[in-house]
N, C-alpha and C positions, 0 to 999 in steps of 0.2 A: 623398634618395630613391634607393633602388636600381634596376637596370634592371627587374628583376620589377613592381616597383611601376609603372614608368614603362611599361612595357608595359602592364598593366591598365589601369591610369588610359586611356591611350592607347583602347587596343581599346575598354572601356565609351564613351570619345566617339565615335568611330567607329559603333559598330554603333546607339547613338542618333542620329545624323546619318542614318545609313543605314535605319534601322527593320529591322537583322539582331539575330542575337541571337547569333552568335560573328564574330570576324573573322579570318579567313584571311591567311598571309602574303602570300601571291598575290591573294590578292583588288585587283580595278581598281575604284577608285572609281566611275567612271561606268557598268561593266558589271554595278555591283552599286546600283544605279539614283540614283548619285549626280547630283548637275546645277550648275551654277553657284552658285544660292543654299544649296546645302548644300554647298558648300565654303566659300562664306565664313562659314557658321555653325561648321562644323566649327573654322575659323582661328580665330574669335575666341573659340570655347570653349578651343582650344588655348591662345592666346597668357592665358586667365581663370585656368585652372585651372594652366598650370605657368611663369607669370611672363614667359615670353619674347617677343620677335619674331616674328610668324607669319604668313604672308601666304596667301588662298585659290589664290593662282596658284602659289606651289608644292603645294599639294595636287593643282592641276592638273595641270603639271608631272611628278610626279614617279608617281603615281596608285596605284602600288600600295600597300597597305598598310606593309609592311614597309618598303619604299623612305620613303614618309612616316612612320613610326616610328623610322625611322635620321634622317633630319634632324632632327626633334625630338628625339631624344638627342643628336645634334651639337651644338643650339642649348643645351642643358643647360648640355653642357659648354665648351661658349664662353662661359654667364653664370655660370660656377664650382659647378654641380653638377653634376656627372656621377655619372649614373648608374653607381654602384659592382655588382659581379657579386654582392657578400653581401646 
């Protein structure tokens, strides 16, 4: 899965967690009216749809978009896919 792909993928669960309809790098999860239980929804669609370890307290943790898009490409490539730039 490329990064592009892993962005999309990403952002469509995001802005379904969120009920937006694009997602912002900057965007803060909770100022974009996330809350405890949609994080851990958010997590475990993460951890469903791309294989890995996912916990909702790093979504808390971490909040903003892009920041929570960099660790799940981290966590990619720590389980041997990494997101390729092609």
């Amino acid at each position: 899965m490329n990064e592009a792909d892993v962005r999309k993928a990403f952002s469509e669960m995001w802005c379904e967690s969120l009920g937006c309809t694009t997602m912002e790098d900057d965007s803060d999860f909770f100022e974009s009216g996330g809350t405890s239980i949609t994080a851990v929804y958010l997590a475990a669609v993460v951890q469903e749809r791309f294989g890995i370890e996912f916990d909702a307290l790093e979504v808390v943790l971490k909040r903003r978009a892009q920041d929570v898009l960099g660790l799940v490409s981290e966590r990619l490539g720590q389980a041997g896919e990494a997101p390729s730039s092609t």
